[in-house]
N, C-alpha and C positions, 0 to 999 in steps of 0.2 A: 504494500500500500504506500501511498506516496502522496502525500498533500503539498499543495505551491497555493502559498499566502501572500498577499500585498498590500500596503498600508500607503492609499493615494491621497496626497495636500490637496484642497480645494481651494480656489480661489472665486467667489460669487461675487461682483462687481456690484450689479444692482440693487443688490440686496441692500434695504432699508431699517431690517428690522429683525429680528428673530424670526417673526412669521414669515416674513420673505425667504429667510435661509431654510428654515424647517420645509418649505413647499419643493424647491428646487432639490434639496439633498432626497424629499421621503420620491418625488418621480424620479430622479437617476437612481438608486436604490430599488423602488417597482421595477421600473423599467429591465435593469440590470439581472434583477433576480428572474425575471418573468424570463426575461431571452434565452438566458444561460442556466438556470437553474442553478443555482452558484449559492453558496451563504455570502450576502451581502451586509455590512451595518454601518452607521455612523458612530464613528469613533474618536472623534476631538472635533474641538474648540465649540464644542454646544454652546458656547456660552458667550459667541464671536457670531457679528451680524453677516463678516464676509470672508469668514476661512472655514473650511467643514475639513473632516477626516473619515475616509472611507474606511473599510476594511472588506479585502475579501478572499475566500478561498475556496478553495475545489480539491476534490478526491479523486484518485484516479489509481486502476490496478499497475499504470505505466508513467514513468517518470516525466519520458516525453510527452504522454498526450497532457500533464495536466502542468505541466509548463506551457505547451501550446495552449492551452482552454483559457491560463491566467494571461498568456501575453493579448489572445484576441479580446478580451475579459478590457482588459488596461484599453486597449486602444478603444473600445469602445465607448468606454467611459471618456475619454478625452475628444471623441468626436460628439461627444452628447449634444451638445449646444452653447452657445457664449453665455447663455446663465452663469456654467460652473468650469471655470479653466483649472485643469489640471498642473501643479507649480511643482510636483516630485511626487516619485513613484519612488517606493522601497519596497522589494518584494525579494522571495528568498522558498526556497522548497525542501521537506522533510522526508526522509525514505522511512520508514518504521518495515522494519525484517518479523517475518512469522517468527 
């Protein structure tokens, strides 16, 4: 088994407000989960009207495909819309052995 996780910076420009930022982070999130079937979550600056922190990762029986799944995963999310620019991607994948 093999899990590839990634922890994406957001950057929301128009965002005015918390409720502005909660809108845009919870559709890239739907969105994201619904396409890929992925565990998706918001995972920093809750508390910031124009930075969000994604998190996300995927399982996979093969190293490669779930490196592949994370990297189409990333670019996805960065072609989302100019709501939520993408400012770094840190990501990293785990092998766990029977």
């Amino acid at each position: 088994m093999h899990v590839a996780a990634a922890r994406l910076s957001l950057h929301i420009p128009a965002s005015q407000s918390l409720k502005d930022r909660r809108r845009v982070v919870r559709s890239l999130i739907d969105r994201t989960h619904s396409r890929f079937n992925c565990a998706v979550a918001d995972v920093g600056g809750q508390d910031t009207w124009q930075v969000a922190g994604i998190g996300v990762s995927v399982v996979s029986s093969s190293a490669t495909h779930a490196r592949e799944m994370l990297d189409e995963i990333v670019r996805f999310i960065e072609e989302f819309s100019p709501e939520a620019i993408v400012t770094g991607v840190d990501s990293d994948s785990i092998p766990f052995e029977d």
